[in-house]
N, CA, C and O of each residue as an XYZ file, in Angstrom:
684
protein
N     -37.141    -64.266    -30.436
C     -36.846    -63.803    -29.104
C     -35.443    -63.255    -28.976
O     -35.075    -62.501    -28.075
N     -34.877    -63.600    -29.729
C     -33.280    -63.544    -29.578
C     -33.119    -62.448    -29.831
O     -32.399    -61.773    -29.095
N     -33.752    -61.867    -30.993
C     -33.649    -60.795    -31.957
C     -34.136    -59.369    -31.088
O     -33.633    -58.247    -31.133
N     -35.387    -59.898    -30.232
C     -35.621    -58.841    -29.655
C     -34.699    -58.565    -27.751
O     -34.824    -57.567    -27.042
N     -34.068    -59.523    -27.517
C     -33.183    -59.496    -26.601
C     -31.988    -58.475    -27.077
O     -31.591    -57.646    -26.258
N     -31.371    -58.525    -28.473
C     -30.406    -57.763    -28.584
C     -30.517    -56.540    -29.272
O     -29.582    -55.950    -29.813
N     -31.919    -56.110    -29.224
C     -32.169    -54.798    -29.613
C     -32.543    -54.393    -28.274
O     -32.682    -53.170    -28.258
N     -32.749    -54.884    -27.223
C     -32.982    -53.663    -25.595
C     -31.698    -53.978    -25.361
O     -31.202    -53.159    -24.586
N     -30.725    -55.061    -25.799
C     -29.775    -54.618    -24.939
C     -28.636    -53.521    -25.404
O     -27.687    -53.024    -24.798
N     -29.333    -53.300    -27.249
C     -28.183    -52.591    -27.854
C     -28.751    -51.003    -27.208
O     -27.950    -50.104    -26.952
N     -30.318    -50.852    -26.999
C     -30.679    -49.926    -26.797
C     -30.265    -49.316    -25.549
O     -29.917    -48.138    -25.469
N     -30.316    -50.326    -24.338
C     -29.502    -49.998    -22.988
C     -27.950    -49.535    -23.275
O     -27.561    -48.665    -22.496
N     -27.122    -49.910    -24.131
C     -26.024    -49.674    -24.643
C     -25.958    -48.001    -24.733
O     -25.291    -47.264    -24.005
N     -26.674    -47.688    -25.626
C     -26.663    -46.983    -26.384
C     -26.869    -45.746    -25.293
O     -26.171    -44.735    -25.372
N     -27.722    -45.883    -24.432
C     -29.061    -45.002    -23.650
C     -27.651    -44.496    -22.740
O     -27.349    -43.330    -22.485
N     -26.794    -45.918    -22.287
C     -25.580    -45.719    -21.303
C     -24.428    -44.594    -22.082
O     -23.726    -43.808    -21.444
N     -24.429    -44.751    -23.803
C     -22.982    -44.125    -24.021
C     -23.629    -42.653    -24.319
O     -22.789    -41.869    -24.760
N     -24.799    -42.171    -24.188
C     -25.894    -41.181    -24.139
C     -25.494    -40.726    -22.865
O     -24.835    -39.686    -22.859
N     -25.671    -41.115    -22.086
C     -25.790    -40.463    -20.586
C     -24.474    -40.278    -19.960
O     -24.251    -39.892    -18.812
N     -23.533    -40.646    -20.983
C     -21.967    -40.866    -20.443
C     -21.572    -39.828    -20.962
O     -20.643    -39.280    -20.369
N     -21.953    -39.337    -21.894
C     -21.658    -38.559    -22.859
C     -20.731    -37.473    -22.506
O     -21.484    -37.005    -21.652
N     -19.518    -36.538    -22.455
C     -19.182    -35.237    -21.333
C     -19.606    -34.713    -22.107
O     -19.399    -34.796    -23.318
N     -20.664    -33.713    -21.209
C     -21.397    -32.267    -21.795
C     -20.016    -31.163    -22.436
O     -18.886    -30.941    -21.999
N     -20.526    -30.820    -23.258
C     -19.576    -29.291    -23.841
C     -19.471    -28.128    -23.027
O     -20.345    -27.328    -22.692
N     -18.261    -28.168    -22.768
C     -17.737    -26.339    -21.637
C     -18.232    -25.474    -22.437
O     -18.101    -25.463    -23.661
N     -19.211    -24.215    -21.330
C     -19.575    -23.450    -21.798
C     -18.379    -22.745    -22.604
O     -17.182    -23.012    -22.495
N     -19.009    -21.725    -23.490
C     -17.809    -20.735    -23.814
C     -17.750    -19.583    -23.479
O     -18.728    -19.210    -22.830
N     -16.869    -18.740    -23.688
C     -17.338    -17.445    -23.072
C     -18.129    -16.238    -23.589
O     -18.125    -15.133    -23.046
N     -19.128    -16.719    -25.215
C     -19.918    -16.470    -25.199
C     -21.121    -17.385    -24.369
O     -21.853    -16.537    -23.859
N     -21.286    -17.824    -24.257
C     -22.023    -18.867    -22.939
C     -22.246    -17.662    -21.632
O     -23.138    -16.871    -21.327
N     -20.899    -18.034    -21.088
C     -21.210    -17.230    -19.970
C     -21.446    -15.628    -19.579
O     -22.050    -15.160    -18.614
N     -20.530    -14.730    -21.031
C     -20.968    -13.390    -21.195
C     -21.722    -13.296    -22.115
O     -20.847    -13.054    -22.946
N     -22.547    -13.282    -22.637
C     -23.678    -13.260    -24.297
C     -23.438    -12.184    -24.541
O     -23.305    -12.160    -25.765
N     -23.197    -10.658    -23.925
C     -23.120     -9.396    -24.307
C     -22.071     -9.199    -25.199
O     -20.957     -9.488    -24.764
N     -22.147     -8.775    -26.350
C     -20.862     -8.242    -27.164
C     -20.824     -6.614    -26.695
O     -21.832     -6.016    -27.071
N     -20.048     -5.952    -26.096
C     -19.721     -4.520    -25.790
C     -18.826     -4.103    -26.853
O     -17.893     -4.779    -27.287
N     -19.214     -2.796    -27.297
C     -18.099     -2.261    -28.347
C     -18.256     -0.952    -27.552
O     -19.336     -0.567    -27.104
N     -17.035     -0.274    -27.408
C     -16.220      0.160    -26.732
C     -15.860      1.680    -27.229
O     -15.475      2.623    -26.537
N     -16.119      1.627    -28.731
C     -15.892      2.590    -29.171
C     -16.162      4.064    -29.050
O     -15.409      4.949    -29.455
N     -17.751      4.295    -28.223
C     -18.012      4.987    -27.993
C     -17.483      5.627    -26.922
O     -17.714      6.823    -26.744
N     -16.552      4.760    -25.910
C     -15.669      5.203    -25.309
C     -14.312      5.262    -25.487
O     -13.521      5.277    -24.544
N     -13.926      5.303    -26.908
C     -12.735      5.771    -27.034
C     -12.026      4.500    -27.237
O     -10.974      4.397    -27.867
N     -12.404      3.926    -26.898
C     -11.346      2.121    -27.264
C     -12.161      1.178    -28.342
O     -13.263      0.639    -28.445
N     -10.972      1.311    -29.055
C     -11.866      0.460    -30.657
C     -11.791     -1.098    -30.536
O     -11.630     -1.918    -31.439
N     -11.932     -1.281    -29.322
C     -12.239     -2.738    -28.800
C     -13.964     -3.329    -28.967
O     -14.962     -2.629    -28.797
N     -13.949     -4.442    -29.251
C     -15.791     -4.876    -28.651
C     -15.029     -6.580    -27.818
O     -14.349     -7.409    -28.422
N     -15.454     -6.643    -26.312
C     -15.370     -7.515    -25.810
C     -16.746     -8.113    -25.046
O     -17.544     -7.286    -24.604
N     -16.959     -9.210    -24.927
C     -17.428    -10.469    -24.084
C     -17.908     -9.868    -22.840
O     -17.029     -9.747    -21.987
N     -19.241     -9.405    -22.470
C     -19.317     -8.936    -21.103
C     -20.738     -9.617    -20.903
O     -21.302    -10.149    -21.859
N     -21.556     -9.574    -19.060
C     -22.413    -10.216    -19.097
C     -24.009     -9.272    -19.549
O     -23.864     -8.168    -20.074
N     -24.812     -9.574    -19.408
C     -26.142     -8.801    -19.844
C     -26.333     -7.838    -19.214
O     -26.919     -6.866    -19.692
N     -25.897     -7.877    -18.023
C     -26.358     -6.519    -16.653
C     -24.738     -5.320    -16.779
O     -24.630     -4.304    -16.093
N     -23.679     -5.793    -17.792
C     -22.505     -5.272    -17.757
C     -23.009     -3.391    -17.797
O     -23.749     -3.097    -18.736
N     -22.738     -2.603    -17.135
C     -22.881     -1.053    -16.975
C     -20.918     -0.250    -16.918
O     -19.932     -0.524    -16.233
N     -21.076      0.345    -17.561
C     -19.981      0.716    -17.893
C     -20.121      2.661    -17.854
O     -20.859      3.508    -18.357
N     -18.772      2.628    -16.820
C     -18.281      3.874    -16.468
C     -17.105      4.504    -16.910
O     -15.930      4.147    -16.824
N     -17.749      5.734    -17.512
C     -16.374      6.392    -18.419
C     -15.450      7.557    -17.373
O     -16.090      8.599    -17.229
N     -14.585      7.556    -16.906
C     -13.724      8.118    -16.027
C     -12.700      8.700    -16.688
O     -11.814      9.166    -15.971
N     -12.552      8.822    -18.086
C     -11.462      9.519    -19.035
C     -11.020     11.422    -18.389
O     -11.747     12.344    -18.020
N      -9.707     11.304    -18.510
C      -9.713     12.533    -18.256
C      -8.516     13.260    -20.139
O      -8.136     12.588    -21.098
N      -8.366     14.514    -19.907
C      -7.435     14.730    -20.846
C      -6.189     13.981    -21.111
O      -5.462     14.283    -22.058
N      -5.911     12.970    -20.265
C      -4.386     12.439    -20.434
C      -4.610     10.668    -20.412
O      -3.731      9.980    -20.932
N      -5.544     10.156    -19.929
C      -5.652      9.535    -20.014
C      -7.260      8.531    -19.854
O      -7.959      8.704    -18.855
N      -7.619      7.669    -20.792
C      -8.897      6.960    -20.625
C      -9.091      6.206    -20.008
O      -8.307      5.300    -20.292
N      -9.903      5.845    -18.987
C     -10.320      5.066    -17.710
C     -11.897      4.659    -17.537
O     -12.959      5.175    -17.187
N     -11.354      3.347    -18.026
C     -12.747      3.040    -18.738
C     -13.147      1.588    -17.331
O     -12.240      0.827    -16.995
N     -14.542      1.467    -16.723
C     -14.714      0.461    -15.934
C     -15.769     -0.224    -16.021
O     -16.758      0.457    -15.747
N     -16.044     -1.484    -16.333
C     -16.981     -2.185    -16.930
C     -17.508     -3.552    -15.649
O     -17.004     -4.669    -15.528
N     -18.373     -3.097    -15.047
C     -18.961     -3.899    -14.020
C     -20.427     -4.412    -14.149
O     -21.403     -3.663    -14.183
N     -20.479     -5.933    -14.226
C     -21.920     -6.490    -14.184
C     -21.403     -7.898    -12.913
O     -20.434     -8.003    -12.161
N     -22.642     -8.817    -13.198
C     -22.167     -9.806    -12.284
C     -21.148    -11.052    -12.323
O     -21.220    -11.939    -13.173
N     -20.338    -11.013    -11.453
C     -19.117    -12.033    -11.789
C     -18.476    -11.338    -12.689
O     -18.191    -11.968    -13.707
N     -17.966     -9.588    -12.620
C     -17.418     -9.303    -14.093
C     -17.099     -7.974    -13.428
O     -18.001     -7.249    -13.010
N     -15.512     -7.582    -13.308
C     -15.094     -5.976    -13.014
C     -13.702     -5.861    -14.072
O     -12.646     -6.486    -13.978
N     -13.937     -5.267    -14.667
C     -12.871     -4.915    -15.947
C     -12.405     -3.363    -15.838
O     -13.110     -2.391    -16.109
N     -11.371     -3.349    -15.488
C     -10.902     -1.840    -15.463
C     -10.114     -1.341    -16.988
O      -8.986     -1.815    -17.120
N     -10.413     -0.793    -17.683
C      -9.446     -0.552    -18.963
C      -8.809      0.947    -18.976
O      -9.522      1.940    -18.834
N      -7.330      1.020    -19.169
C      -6.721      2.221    -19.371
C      -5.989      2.282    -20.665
O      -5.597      1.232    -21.174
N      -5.729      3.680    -21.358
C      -5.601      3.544    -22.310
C      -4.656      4.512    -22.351
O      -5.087      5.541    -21.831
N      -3.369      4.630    -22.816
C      -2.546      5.878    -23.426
C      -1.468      5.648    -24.433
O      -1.530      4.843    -25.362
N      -0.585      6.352    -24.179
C       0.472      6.432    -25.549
C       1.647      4.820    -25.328
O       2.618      4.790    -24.572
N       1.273      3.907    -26.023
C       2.500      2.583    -26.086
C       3.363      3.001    -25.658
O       3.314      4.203    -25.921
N       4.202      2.795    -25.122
C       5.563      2.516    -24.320
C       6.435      1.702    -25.078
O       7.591      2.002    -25.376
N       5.784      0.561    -25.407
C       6.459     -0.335    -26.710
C       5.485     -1.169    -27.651
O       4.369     -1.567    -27.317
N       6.125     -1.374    -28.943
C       5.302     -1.731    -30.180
C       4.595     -3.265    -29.842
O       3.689     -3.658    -30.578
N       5.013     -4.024    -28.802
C       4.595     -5.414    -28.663
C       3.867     -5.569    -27.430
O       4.608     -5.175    -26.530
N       3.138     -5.826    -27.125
C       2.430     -6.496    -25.703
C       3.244     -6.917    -24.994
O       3.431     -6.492    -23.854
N       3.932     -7.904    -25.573
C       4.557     -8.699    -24.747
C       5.726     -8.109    -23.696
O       5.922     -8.531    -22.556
N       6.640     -6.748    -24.542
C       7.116     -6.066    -23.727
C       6.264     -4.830    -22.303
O       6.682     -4.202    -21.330
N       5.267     -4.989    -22.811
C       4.429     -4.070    -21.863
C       4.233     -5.321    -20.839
O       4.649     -5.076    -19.706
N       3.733     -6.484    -21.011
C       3.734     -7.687    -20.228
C       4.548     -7.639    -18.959
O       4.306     -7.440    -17.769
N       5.560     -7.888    -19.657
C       6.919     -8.466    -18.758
C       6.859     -7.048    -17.950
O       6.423     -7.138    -16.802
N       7.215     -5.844    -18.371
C       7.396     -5.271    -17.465
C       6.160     -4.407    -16.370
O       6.528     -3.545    -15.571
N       4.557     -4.867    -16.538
C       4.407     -4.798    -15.839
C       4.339     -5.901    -14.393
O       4.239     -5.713    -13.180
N       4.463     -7.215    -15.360
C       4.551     -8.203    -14.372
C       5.513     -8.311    -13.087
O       5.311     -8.759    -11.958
N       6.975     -7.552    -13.875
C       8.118     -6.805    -12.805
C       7.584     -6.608    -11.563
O       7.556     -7.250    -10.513
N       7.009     -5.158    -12.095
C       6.704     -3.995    -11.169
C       5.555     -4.706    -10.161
O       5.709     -4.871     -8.951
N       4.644     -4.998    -10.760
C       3.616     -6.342     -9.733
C       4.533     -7.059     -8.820
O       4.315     -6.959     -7.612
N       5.325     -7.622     -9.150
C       6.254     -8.632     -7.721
C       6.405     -7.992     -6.681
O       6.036     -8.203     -5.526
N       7.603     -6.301     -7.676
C       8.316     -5.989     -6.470
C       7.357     -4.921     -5.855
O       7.612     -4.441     -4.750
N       6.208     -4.533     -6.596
C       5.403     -2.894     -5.595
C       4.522     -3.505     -4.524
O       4.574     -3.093     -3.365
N       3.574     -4.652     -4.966
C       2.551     -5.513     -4.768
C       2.878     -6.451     -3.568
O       3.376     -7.558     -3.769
N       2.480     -5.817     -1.827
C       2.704     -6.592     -1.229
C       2.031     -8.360     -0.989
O       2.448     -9.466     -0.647
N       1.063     -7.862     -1.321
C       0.123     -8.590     -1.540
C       0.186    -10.440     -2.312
O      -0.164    -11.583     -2.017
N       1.064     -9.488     -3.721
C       1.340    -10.602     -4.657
C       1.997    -12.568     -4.189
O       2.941    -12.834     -3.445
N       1.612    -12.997     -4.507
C       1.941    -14.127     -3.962
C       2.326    -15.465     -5.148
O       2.826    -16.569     -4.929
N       1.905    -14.893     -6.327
C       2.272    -16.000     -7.617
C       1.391    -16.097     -8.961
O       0.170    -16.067     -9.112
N       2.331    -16.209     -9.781
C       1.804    -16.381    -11.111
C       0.995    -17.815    -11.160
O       1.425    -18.837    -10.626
N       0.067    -17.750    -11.704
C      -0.968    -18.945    -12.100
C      -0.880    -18.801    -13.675
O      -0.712    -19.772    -14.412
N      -0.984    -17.757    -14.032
C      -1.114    -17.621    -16.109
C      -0.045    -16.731    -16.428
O      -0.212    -15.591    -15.994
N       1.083    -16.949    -17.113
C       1.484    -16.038    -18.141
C       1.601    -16.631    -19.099
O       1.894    -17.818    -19.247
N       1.256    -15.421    -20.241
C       1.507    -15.025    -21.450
C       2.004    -14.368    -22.005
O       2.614    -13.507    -21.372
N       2.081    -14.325    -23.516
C       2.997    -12.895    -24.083
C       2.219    -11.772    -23.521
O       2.816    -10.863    -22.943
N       0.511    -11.759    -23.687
C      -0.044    -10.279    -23.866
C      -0.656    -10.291    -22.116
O      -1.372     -9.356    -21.759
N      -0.385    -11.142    -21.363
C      -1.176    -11.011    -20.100
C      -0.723    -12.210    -19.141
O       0.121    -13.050    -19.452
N      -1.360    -12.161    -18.025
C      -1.176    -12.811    -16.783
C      -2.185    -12.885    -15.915
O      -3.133    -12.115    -16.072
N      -2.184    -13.680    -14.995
C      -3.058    -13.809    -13.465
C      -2.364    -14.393    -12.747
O      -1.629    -15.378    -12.827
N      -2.707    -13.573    -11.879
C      -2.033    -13.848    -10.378
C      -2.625    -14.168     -9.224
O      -3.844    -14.334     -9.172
N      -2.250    -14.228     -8.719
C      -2.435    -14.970     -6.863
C      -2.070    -13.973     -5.836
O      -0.937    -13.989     -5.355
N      -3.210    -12.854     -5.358
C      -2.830    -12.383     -4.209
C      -3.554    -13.034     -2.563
O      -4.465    -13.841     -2.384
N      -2.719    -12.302     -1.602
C      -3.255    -12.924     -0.010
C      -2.314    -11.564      0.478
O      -1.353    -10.862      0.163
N      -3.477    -11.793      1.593
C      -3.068    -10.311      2.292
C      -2.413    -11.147      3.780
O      -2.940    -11.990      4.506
N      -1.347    -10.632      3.823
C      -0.700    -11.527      5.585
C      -1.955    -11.613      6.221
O      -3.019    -10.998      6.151
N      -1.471    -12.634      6.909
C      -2.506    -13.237      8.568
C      -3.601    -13.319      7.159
O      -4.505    -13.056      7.952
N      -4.086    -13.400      6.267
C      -5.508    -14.041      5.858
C      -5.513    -15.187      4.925
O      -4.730    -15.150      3.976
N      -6.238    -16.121      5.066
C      -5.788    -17.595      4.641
C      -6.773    -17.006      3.238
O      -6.456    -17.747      2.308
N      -7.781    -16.020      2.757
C      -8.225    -16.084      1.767
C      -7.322    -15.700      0.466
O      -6.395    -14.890      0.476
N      -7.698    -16.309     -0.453
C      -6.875    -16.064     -1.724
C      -7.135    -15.446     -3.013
O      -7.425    -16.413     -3.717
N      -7.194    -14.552     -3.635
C      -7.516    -13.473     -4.031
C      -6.737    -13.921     -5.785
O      -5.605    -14.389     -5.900
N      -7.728    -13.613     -7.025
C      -7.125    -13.353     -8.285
C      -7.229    -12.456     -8.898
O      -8.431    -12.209     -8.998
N      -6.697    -11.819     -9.368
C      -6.524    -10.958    -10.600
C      -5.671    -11.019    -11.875
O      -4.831    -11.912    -11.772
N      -5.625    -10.512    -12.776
C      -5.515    -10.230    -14.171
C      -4.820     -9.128    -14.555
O      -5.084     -8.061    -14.002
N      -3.825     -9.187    -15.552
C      -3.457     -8.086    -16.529
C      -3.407     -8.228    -17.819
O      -2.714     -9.162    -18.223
N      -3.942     -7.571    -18.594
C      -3.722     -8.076    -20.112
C      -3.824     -6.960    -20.862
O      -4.786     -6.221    -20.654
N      -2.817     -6.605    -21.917
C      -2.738     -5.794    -23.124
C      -2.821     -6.007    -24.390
O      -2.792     -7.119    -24.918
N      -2.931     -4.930    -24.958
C      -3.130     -4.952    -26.038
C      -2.374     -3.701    -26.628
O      -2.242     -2.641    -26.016
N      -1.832     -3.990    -28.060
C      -1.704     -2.298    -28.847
C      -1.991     -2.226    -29.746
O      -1.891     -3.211    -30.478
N      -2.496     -1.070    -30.206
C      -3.558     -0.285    -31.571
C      -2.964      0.418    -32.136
O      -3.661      1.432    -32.137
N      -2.000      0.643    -32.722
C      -1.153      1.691    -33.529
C      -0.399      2.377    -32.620
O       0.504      1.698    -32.133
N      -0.506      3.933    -32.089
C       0.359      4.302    -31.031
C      -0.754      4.164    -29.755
O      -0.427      5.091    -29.014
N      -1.673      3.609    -29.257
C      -2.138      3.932    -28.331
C      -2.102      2.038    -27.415
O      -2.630      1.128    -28.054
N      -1.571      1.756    -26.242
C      -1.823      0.626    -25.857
C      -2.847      0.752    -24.815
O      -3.074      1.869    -24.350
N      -3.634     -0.508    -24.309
C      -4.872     -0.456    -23.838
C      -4.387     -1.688    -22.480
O      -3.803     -2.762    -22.627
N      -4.780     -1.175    -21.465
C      -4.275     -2.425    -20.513
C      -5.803     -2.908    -19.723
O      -6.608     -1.992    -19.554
N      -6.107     -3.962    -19.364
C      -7.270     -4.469    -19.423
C      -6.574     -5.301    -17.745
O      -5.555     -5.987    -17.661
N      -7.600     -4.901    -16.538
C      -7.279     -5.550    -15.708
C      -8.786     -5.586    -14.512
O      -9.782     -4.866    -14.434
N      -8.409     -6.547    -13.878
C      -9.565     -7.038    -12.420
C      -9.013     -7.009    -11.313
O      -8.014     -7.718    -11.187
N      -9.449     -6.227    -10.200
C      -8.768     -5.897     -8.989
C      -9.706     -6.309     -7.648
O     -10.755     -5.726     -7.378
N      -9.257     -7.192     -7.019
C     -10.162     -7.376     -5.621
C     -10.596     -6.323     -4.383
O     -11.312     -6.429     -3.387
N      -9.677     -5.110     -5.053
C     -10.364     -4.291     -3.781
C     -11.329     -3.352     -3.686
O     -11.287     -2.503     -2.796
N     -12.293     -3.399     -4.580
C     -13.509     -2.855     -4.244
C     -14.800     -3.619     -4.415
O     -15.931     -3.141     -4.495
N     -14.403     -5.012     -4.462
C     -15.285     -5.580     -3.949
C     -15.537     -7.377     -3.808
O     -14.899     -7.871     -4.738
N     -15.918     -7.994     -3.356
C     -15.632     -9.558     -3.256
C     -14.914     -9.996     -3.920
O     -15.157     -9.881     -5.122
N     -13.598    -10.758     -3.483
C     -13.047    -11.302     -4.306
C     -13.292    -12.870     -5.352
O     -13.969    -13.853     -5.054
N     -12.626    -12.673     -6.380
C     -13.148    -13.848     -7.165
C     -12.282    -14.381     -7.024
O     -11.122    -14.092     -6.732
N     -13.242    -15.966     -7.405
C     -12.181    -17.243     -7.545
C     -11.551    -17.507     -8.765
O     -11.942    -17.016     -9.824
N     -10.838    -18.066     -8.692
C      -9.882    -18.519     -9.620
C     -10.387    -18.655    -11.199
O      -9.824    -18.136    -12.163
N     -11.298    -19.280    -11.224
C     -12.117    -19.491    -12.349
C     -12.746    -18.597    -12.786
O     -12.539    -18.407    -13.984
N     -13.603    -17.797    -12.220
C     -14.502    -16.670    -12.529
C     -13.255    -15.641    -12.866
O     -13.751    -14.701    -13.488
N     -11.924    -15.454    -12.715
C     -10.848    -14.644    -12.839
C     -10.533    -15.217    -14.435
O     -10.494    -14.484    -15.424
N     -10.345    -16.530    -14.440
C     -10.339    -16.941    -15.780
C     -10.837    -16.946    -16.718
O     -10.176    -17.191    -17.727
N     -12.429    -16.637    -16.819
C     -13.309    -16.597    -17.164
C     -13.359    -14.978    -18.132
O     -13.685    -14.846    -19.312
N     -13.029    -14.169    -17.398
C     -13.076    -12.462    -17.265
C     -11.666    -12.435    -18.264
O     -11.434    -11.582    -19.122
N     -10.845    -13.541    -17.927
C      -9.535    -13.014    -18.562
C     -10.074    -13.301    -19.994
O     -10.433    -12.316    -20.639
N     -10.168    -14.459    -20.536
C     -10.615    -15.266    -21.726
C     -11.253    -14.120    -22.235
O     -10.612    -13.546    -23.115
N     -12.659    -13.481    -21.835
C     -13.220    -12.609    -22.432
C     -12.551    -11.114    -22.973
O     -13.033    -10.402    -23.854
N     -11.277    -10.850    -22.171
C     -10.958     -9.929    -22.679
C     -10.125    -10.224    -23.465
O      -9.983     -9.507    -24.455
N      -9.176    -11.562    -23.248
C      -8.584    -12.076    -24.206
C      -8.823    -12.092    -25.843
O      -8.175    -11.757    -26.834
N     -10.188    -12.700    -25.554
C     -11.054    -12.642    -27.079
C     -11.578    -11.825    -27.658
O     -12.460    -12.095    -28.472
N     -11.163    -10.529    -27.390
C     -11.509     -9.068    -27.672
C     -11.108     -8.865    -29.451
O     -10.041     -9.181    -29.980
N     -12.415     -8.198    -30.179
C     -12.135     -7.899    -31.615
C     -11.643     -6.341    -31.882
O     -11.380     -5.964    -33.024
């Protein structure tokens, strides 16, 4: 009897450190499954987008304007001649120009060497608004990768994070 007392109770044990268990965070193949390669538009990128991702080529002679929209997912990409050999200097100074042009702007939540997210609010509105900047450079050409709330619902914080990671993890 004994014997079978401490096999339900090892089994209740067990059933408990089972159900306790913390599930694994999706990743952001998880949440985008689409691999996009890019190339055909001119950027020798392939990034993380979702299944419904539709992508609009807006390139003109001077510069590539590339926009990649599915659900929970608006990626604007521009592309022209580096300014400087490191990200990180393209970083900083667009993060500058964001403070002082950007009435809007209201605070850094992420920086990095190659990118950032921020915190906008428009006066008188208690809603709070994220977006993204992030670069990259390819020999002489740098590629700036960003999400903008004004053409259409803004995202939360997470779903902003989410979008960043993916472009982050760009091959």
């Amino acid at each position: 009897m004994k014997l079978s007392h401490v096999l339900i109770v090892g089994i209740f044990i067990l059933l408990g450190v089972i159900a306790c268990e913390t599930p694994e965070e999706s990743t952001i193949k998880d949440i985008f499954p689409k691999q996009l390669d890019l190339l055909q538009h001119g950027i020798p990128i392939k990034i993380q987008v979702p299944e419904d991702a539709k992508v609009t080529n807006r390139s003109d002679n001077f510069m590539q304007d590339v926009l990649i929209e599915g659900t929970n997912y608006y990626v604007r990409i521009y592309s022209n001649g580096a300014t400087a050999p490191q990200c990180s200097t393209i970083t900083e100074e667009a993060l500058i120009d964001i403070k002082k042009t950007n009435p809007t702007f209201r605070k850094t939540v992420l920086e990095e060497p190659c990118g950032f997210i921020y915190e906008v609010q428009i006066p008188g509105d208690s809603t709070k608004c994220y977006n993204f900047n992030h670069y990259t450079v390819r020999g002489n050409k740098s590629f700036s990768f960003s999400t903008t709330t004004s053409r259409r619902q803004p995202f939360s914080r997470k779903t902003v994070e989410h979008i960043y990671q993916a472009v982050k993890e760009q091959e």
